[in-house]
C-alpha positions in Angstrom: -86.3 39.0 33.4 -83.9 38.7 36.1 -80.6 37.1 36.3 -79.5 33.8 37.0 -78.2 33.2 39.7 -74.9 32.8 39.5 -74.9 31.3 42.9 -75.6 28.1 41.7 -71.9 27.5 40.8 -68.8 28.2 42.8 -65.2 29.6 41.3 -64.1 26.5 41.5 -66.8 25.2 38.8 -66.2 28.2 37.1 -62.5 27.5 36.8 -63.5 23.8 35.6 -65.8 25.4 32.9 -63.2 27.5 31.8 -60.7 24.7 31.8 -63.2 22.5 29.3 -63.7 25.8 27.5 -60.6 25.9 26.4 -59.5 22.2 26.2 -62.8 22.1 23.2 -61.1 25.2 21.9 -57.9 24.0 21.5 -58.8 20.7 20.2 -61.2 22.8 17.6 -57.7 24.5 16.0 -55.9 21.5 16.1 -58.3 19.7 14.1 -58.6 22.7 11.8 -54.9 22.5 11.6 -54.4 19.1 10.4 -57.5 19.9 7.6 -55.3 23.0 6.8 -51.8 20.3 6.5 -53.6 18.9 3.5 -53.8 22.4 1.3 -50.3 23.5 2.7 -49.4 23.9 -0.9 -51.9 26.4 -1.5 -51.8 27.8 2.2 -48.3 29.0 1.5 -47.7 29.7 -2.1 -50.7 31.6 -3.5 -52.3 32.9 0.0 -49.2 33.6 2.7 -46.7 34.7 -0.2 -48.7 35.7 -2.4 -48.1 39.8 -1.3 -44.7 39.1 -2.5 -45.5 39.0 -6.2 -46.2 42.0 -8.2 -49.2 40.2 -9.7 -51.1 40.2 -6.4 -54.7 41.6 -6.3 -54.2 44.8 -4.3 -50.8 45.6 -6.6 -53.1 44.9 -9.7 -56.3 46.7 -8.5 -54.5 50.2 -7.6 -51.9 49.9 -10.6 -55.7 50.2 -12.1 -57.0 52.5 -9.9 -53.8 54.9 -11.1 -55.1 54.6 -14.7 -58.5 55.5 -14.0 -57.2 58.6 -12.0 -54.9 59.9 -14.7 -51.9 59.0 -12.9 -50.9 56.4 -15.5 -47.9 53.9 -13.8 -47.0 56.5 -10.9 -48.4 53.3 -8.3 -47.5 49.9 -10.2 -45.6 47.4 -9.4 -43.7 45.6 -11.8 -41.0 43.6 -9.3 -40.3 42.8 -5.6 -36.5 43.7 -5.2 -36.1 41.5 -2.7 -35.8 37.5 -1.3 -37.0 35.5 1.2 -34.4 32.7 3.2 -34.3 30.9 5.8 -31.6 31.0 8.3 -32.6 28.5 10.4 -31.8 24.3 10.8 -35.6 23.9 11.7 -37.0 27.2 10.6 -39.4 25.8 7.7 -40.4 23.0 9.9 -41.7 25.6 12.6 -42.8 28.0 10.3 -45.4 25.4 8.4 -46.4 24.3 12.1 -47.2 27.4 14.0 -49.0 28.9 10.2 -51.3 25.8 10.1 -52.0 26.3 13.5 -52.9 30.2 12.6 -55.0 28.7 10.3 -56.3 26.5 12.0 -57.6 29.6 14.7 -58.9 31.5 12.3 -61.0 28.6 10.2 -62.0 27.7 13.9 -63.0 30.9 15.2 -67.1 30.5 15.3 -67.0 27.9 17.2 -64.4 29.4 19.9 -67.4 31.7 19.7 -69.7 29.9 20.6 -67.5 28.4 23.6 -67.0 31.6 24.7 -71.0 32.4 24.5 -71.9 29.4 26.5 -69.0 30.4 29.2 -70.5 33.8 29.6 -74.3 32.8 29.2 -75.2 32.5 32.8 -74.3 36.2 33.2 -77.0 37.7 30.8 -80.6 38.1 30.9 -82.8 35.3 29.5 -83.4 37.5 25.9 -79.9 38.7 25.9 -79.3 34.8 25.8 -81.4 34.0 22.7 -79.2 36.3 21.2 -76.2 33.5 21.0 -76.9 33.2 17.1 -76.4 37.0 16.3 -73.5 37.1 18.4 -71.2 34.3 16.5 -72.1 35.8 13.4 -71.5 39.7 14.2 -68.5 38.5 16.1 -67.2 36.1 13.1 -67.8 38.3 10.5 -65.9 41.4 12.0 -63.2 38.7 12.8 -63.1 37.6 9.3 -63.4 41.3 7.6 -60.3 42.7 9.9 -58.3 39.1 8.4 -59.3 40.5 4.4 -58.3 44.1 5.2 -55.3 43.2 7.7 -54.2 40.3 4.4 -55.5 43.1 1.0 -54.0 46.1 2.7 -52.0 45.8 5.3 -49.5 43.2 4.4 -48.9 44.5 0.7 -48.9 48.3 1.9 -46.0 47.2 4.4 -44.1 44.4 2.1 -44.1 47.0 -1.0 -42.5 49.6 1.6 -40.5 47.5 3.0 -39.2 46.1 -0.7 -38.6 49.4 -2.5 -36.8 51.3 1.0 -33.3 51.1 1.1 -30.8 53.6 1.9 -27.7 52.7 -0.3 -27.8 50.9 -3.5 -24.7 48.7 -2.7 -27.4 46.9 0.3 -29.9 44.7 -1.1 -33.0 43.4 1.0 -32.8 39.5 1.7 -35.3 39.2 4.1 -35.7 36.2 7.1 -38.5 33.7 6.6 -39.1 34.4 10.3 -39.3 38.1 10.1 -41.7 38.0 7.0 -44.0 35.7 8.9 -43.9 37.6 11.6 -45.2 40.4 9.8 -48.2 38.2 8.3 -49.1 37.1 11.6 -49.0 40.3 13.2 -50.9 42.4 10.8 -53.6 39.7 10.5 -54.5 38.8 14.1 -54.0 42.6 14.9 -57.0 43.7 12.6 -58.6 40.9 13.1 -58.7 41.4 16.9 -59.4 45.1 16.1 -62.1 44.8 14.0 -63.6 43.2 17.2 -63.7 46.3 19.1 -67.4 47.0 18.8 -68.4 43.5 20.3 -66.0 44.1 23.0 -67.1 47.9 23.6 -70.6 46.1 24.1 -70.0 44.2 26.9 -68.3 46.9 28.8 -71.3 48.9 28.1 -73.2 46.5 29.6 -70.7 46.1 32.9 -70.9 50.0 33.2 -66.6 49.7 32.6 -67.3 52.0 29.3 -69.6 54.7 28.4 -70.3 56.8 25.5 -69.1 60.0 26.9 -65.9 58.2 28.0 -65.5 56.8 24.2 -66.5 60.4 23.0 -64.1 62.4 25.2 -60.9 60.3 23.9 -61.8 60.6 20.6 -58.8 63.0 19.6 -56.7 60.4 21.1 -58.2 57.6 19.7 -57.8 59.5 16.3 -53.9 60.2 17.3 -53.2 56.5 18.0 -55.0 55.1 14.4 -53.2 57.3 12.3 -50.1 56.4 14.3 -50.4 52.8 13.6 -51.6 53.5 10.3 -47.8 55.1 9.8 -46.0 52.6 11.1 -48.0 49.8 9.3 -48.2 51.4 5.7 -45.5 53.4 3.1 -45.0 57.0 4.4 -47.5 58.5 2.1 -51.1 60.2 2.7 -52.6 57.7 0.5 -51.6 54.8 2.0 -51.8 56.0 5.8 -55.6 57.2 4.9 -56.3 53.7 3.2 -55.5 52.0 6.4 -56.7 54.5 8.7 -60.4 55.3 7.7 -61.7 52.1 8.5 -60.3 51.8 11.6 -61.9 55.3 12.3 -64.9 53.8 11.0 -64.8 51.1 13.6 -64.0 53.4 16.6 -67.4 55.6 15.9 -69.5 52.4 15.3 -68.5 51.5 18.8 -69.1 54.7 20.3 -72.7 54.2 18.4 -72.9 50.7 20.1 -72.2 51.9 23.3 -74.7 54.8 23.2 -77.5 52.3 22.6 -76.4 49.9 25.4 -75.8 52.7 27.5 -79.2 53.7 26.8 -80.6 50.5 27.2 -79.1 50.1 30.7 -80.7 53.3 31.9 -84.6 52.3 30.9 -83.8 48.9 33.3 -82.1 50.7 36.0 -85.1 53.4 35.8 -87.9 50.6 35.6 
């Protein structure tokens, strides 16, 4: 079925859709933000500093995992020699702010979603457009998977490196509240927004900016930049750096497989 015909609008009511789109957006994490003020206990001692105790989960589960192997304590954790302080007059005040409002985007990510699927709508063929439900949920659930692996690996990998590296015994790490939740937001929001890459290899499959062969042909370079970030993010061991970097592998070839079937897809329409 053909497409609508975009036509029917001019930029101008484009620009005043985007606008509303994201006026509902931002009111969306706002309001998530103020439900997030009322478990700000919980937000920020057991979930945001929680990597910062040796009794975390991912501490626990490979102190575990080096039992099972037969490499008995070689990978525990037993204490974080380090503290956290705040140099700043206002620096909790805009820390709790700007972390509910973090939240508060990624509680309210669906439905930014779903804005974003009714922006983009007109643009797609009338089955492509049923396909709004499998969109939110593909798209949400990546979103949400890259959050657990950027918050269970990520974030300890780096704070455990971070902790235990110092060059002279006489310094001792007292680390900035800023700088530690800088680190949080970062590697969240980055895997997050990584984990999205196969959604967003899709619709540049489908407006002929990407292709398979394109995705294929960089692979080695795609390969050279994920273990690179997988370096810089994690302890410099193989362990840790393969940990981190497999997935993200994983997530580069599912998109080259997306992109082969859209790419595919696009040829049987242009060919009739």
């Amino acid at each position: 079925m053909a497409q609508k015909n975009l036509g029917e609008m001019s930029f101008l009511d484009h620009l005043e859709e985007l606008r509303w789109l994201l006026v509902r957006s931002t009111t969306a994490v706002i309001i998530m933000a103020c439900v997030t003020y009322f478990i700000s206990d919980y937000l920020f001692d057991t979930i945001i500093f929680g990597p910062t105790r040796p009794t975390f989960f991912t501490y626990r589960y490979f102190c575990e995992l080096s039992h099972q192997l037969g490499f008995a304590d070689s990978i525990c954790i037993t204490e974080m020699p380090f503290i956290i302080q705040n140099t700043e007059m206002e620096g909790q005040v805009n820390i709790f702010v700007w972390m509910c409002i973090l939240a508060g985007f990624i509680l309210s990510f669906p439905y930014i979603l779903w804005e974003v699927w009714k922006f983009i709508s007109p643009a797609l063929y009338e089955k492509e457009k049923k396909n709004a439900k499998v969109f939110i949920f593909t798209s949400s659930l990546l979103f949400f998977l890259g959050v657990l692996f950027g918050y269970y690996v990520v974030i300890p990998m780096s704070v455990n490196f971070v902790a235990t590296f110092t060059i002279s015994s006489v310094v001792h790490n007292q680390f900035t509240l800023d700088s530690y939740i800088g680190m949080v937001k970062t590697s969240i929001l980055a895997s997050g927004l990584f984990f999205e890459l196969p959604i967003i290899i899709y619709f540049l499959t489908k407006l002929g900016l990407v292709t398979p062969e394109f995705l294929r042909k960089y692979w080695k370079y795609a390969v050279v930049i994920i273990l690179i970030v997988a370096a810089i993010v994690t302890p410099p061991d193989v362990v840790s750096q393969t940990i981190v970097a497999i997935p993200m592998l994983l997530i580069y070839e599912v998109s080259i497989l997306i992109s082969k079937i859209v790419s595919t897809k696009n040829k049987k329409i242009e060919n009739g």
